[in-house]
C-alpha positions in Angstrom: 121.0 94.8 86.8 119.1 93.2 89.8 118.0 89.4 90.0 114.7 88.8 91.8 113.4 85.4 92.2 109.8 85.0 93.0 107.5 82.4 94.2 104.5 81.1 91.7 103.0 77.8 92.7 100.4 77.6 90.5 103.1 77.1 88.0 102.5 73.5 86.9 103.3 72.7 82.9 105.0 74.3 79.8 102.0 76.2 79.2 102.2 78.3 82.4 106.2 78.4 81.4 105.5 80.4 78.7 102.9 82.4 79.4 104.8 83.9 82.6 108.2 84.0 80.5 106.2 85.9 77.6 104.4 88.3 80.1 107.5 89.5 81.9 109.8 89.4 79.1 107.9 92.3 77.3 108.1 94.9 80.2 110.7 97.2 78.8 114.0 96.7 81.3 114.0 92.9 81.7 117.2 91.3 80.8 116.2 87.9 81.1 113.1 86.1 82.8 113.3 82.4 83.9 110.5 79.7 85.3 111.4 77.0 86.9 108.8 74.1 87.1 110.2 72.2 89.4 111.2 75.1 92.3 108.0 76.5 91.2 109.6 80.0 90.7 110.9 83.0 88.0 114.1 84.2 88.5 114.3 87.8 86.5 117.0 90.0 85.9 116.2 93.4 85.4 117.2 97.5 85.3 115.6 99.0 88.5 115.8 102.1 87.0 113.1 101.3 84.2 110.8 99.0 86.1 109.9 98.6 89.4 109.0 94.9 91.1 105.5 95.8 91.0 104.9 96.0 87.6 106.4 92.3 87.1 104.4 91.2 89.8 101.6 93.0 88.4 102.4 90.7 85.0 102.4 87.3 86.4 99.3 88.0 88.3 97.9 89.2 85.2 98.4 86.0 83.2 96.0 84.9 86.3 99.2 83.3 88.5 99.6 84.2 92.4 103.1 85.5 93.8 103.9 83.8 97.4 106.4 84.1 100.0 109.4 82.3 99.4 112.2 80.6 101.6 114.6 83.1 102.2 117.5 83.0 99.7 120.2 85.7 98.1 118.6 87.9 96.1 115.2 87.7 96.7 112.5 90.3 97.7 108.8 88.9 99.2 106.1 90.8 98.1 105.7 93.3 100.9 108.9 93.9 101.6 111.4 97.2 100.4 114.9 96.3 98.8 117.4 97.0 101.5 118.9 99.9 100.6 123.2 100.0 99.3 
């Protein structure tokens, strides 16, 4: 399993909650998918070997949500950048 978490600021009530949650939680390979209002970000824990970052990107800016940059913390990949590698 691999935990990504990922920037979305437009995040703002319970209503964006569940729409991200709900969006990312039926790509087949995700674990577990949480927002967090207040950090303004999803955490998701996932099998890299059925779904790629992109497609969960691809979900939360289909729900009509932008994925930023984030400060740098464990575990997290910026859109743009590859996975290091081990």
């Amino acid at each position: 399993m691999t935990e990504q978490v990922l920037e979305v600021p437009e995040v703002h009530c319970n209503h964006c909650i569940s729409a991200i949650e709900g969006a990312i939680g039926a790509l087949d390979g995700v674990d577990s998918v949480k927002v967090s209002l207040e950090r303004k970000d999803v955490t998701i824990n996932y099998n890299e070997a059925e779904l790629e970052l992109a497609r969960i990107v691809a979900a939360i800016e289909g729900e009509g949500y932008g994925v930023g940059p984030q400060a740098a913390e464990p575990n997290v990949l910026h859109i743009g950048e590859k996975p290091a590698s081990g």
